[in-house]
N, C-alpha and C positions, 0 to 999 in steps of 0.2 A: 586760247579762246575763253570769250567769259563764260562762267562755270555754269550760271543764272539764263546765258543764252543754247548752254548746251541741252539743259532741262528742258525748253521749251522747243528744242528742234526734237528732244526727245518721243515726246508728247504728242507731236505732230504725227511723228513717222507711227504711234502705235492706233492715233484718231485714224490715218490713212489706210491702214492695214484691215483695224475694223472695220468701216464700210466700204470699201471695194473688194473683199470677201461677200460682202452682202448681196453684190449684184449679181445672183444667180439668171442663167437664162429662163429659166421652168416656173418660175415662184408663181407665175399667174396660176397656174394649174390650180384653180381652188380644191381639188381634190387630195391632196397632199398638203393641206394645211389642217391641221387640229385644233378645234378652241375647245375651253373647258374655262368655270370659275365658279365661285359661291361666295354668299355673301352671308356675313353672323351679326345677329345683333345679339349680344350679350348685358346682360342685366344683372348687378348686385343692387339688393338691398335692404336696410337693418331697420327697425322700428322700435323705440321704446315710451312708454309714457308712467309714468309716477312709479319705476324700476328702481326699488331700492337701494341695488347693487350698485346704478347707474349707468352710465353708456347715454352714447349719444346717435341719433338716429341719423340714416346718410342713403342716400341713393347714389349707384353709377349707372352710365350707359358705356361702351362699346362699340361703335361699328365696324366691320371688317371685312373688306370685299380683297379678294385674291383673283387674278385671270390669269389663265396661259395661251399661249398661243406656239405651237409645235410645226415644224416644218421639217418634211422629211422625204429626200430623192436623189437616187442613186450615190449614196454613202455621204451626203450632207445630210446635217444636222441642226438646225437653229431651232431654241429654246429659250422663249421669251416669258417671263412671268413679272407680272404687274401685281405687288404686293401696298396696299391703303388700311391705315387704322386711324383712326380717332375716337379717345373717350376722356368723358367728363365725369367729375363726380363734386356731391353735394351734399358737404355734412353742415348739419343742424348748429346753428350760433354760430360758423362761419359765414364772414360777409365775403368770399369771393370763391369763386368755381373754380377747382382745381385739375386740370390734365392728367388722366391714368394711363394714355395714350396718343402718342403722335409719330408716325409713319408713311411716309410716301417712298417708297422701293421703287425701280425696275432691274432687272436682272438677264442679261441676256448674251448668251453662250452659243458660238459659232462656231462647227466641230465637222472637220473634213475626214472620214473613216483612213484608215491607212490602207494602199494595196495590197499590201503581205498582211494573209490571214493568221501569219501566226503571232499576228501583233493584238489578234484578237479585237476586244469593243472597242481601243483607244482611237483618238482620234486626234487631229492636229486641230489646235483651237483657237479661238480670240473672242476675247469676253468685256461685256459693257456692264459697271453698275451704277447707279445713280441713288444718291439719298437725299432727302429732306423733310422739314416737316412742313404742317399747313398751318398753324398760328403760331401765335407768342408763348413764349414759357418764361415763367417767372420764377424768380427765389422769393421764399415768404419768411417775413419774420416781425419783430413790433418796433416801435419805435421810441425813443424817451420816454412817453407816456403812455407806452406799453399797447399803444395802438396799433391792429394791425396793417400790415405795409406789405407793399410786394413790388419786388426791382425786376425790370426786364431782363433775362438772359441770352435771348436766343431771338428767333422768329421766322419767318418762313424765305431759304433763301439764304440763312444764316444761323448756321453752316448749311452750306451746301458741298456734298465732297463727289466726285468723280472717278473713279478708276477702268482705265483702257489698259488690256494685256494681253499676252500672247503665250500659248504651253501647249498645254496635254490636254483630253477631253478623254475621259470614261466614261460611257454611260451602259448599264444594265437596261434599265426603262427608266419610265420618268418619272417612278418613285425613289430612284436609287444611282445617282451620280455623284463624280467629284470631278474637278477643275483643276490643274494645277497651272498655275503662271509666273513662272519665275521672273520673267520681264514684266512689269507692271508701271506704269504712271497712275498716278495720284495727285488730283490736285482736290483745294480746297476750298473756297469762297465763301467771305463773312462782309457783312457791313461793317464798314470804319465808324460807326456809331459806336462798335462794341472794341473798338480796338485805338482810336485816340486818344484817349485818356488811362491807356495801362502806361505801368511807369517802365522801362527799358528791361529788365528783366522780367516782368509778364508775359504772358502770350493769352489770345483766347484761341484755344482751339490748335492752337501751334502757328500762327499766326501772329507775328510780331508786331509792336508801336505802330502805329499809321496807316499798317498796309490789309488790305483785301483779298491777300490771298497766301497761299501756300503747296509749293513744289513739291513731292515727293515721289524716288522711284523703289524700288522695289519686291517683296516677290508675294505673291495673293495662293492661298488655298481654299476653296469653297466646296461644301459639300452638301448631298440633302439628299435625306433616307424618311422613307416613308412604310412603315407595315399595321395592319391587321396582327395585333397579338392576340386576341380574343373575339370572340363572336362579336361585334359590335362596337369593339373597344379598339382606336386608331392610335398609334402613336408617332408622331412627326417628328425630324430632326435637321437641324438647320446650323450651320455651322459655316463661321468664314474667317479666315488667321488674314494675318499680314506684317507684315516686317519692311522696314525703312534702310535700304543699302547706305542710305546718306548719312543718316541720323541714329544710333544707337541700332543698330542690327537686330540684336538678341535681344532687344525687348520687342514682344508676340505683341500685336493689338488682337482679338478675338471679341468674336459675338457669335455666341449660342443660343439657342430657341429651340426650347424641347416643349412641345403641344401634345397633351393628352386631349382626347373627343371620345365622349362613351356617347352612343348615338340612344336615344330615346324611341324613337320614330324618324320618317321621313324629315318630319320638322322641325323638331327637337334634340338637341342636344346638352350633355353636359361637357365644360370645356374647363381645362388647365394648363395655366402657359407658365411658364418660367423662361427668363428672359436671363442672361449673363453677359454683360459690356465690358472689357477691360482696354479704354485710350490713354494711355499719358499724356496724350494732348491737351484732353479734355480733362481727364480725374485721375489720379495716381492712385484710384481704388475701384476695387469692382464693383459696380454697378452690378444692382440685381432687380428684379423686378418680375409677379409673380400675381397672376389675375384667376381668378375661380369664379366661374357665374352658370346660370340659365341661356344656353343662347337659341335664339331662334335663325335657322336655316334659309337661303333662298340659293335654287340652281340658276346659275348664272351664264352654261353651258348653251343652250339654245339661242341667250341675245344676240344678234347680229350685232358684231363691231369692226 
């Protein structure tokens, strides 16, 4: 059987499994659904004028709206969170705006309790994620004459990566679960804009010469811990591995996100993220990334959606 066609029967069977799981009989019950979300707008910014020292002054913005959506009845579990960021920033004698953030999430985890109590929280599970971003992302640099220039890299749509799985479901509450799915699909999607003109040993994104997409099966860990360490002070953790049966095993992809929130008031907050990527798809180095600002609050929990 071709190997290319057996991936794609793969894929199918774990799309299938995901949503006819989803057709619960009860789910109309509005009462056994839970929404919850907030939104931040975060703010850095530096000012200088006739500063001896030097520096150059820069604004950013942030926005960051997160929703849940919780469903819960007679030992089903479905936990859906809808994670969006975008931020720009703008420093002084550059001629173009630079991205400090781009993310479109959904995350969503379907977790049957098991009958025997003595198996405790676990549950049997199948889980959906979806990433991408909303604009273009560029590489900046100058040119012969030292002009600055900037090449497209990315865009929205491209990458786009998907993973459908099947495992284990722990859940404490909904500050505090993990996932595990040793069966996983993984596929990929890029525009052949960014991929007909690599030369035969390139890839973007793990995406070879010509083509739009890329296969991968494998096994996914996902986790996310959420506590109050101090009166006011939150700290978040967000963590997801994965590994490729097909392609190099034991090399981990992972992304971390560890978020500090010292709350000010109701509306105010101060926030710090650290961010950790490690793809050899993409970069055969860690990606870091690391934002500190002002942000301002909005509960998000009352809109009807």
């Amino acid at each position: 059987m071709n190997f290319k066609f057996l991936h794609i029967i793969s894929f199918l069977i774990l799309s299938s499994f995901l949503f006819s799981q989803a057709e619960i009989d009860s789910i109309n019950n509005p009462i056994k659904w839970k929404r919850s979300g907030n939104g931040l707008f975060l703010v850095n910014q530096s000012s200088f004028s006739n500063w001896s020292s030097g520096g150059q002054s820069s604004i950013s913005g942030t926005i960051k709206i997160n929703y849940n959506f919780n469903y819960y009845d007679n030992g089903w579990a479905w936990d859906t969170k809808l994670i969006t960021m975008f931020g720009l920033n703008k420093i002084s004698g550059s001629e173009f705006l630079k991205k400090t953030d781009d993310r479109l999430e959904i995350n969503s985890v379907l977790g049957k309790k098991f009958n025997n109590d003595l198996i405790g929280k676990w549950s049997y599970s199948s889980f959906f994620n979806f990433q991408t971003q909303f604009a273009k992302g560029y590489r900046f640099g100058k040119d012969a004459n030292s002009n600055p220039i900037r090449t497209e890299k990315s865009r929205f749509f491209s990458p786009a990566t998907t993973q459908l799985g099947v495992g284990l479901y722990w859940k404490k509450n909904k500050d505090f679960w993990i996932n595990i799915a040793p069966l996983t699909g993984k596929l990929i999607l890029v525009n052949r804009v960014f991929t007909e003109n690599l030369t035969e040993n390139e890839t973007y994104f793990g995406v070879t010469k010509g083509a739009n997409s890329r296969f991968e099966l494998g096994a996914s860990v996902r986790s996310f811990y959420k506590a109050e360490v101090y009166k006011n002070i939150t700290l978040e953790n967000r963590l997801s591995l994965y590994s490729d049966y097909l392609d190099s095993p034991k090399n981990i992809d992972f992304d971390y996100t560890f978020n500090v929130v010292m709350k000010v008031n109701k509306s105010v907050s101060t926030n710090l993220i650290f961010q950790f990527i490690y793809d050899d798809n993409e970069i055969q180095r860690i990606q870091i990334r690391e934002v500190l600002g002002i942000g301002l609050n909005i509960d998000l929990s009352n809109i009807g959606i």
